[in-house]
C-alpha positions as CSV (number, residue, x, y, z in Angstrom):
1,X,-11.1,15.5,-8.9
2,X,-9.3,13.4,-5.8
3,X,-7.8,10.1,-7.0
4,X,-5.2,8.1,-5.9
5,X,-2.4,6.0,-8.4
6,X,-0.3,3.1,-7.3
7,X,2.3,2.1,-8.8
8,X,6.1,0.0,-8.1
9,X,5.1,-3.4,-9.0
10,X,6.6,-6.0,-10.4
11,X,8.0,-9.3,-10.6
12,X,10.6,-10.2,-7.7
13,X,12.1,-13.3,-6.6
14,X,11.8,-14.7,-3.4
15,X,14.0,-12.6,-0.6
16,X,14.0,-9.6,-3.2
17,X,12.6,-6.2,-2.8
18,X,10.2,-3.6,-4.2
19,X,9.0,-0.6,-3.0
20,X,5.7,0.8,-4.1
21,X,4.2,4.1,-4.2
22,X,0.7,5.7,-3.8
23,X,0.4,9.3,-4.9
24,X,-2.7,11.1,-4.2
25,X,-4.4,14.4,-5.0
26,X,-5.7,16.9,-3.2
27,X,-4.2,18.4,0.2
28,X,-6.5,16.5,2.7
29,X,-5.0,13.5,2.2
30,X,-2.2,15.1,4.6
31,X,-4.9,14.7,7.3
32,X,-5.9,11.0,6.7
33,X,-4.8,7.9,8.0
34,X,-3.6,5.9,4.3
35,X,-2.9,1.9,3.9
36,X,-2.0,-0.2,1.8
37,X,-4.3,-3.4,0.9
38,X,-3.8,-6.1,-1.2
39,X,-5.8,-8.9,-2.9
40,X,-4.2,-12.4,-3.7
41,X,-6.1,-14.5,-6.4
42,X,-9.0,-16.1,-4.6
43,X,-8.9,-14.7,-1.8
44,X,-10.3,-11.5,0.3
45,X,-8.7,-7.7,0.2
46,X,-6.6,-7.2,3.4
47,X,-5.0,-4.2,5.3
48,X,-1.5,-4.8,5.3
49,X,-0.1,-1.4,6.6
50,X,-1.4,1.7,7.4
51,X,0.3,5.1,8.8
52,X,-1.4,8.1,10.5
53,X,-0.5,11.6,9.8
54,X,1.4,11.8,12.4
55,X,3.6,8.5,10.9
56,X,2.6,6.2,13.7
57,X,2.4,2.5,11.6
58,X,0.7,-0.7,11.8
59,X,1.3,-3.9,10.1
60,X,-0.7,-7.1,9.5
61,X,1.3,-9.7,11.6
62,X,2.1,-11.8,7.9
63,X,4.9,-8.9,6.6
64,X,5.8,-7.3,10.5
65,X,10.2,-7.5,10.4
66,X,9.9,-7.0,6.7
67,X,7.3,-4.2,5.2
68,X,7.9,-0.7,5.9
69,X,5.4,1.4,5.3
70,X,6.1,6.0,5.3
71,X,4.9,8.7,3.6
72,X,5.7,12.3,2.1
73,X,3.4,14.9,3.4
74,X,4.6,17.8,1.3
75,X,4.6,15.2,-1.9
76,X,0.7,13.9,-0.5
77,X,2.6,10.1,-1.6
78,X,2.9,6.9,0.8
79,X,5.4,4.0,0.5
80,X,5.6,0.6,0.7
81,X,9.4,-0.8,1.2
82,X,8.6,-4.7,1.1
83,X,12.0,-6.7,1.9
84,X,12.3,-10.3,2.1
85,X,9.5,-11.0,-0.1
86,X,7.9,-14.4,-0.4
87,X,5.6,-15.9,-2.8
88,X,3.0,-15.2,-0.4
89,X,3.0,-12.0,-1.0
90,X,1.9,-12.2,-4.4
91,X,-1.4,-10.0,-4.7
92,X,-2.7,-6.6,-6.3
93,X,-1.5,-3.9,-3.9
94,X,-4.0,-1.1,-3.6
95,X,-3.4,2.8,-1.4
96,X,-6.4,3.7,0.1
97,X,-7.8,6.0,3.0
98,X,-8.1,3.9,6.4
99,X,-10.7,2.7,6.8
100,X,-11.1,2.4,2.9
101,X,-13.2,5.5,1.0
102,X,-13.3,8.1,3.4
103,X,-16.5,10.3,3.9
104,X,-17.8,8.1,1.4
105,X,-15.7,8.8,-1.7
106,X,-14.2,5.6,-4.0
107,X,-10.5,5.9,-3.6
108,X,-9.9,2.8,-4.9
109,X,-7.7,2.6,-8.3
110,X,-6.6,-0.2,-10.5
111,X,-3.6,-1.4,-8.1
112,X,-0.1,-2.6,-9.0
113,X,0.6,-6.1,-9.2
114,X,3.2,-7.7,-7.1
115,X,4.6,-11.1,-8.2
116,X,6.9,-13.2,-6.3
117,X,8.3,-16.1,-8.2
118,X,11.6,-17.7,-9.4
């Protein structure tokens, strides 16, 4: 069975830091492009990172100077360093393929939930 777990969240205060992590099963996911979404209350799932196999990275323009996003090949797990949070940031981060459910599989898990408050 292929799944992927995220977990690292938590409640920071603004400028803090978390870093989350996204483990996954099953050797493909070497080959994929991953990301990292997330949800805010209300509002629509975005892309805020993703990373090729080959580690080349893109970032939504909202967490660019500030996000970092890397993975472990050998480990099949992918990162998310977030620095400088703000209460913007606030959401459910999920790891997924990009673009989401590759080859038509549902690779979406529960998410971890990232608060930023004081």
């Amino acid at each position: 069975q292929v799944y992927i777990v995220e977990s690292g969240g938590g409640l920071a205060q603004p400028g803090g830091s978390l870093r989350l992590s996204c483990a996954a099963s099953g050797s493909i996911f070497r080959l994929y492009t991953m990301a990292w979404y997330r949800q805010a209350p209300g509002k629509q799932r975005e892309l805020v990172a993703s990373i090729t196999s080959g580690g080349n990275t893109n970032y939504v323009d909202s967490v660019k100077g500030r996000f970092t996003i890397s993975r472990d090949n050998v480990q099949i797990t992918v990162y998310l360093q977030m620095n400088s949070l703000k209460p913007e940031d606030t959401a459910v981060y999920y790891c997924n393929t990009d673009p989401p459910n590759y080859h038509g599989i549902d690779y979406w898990g529960k998410g971890t939930l990232v608060t930023v408050s004081s």
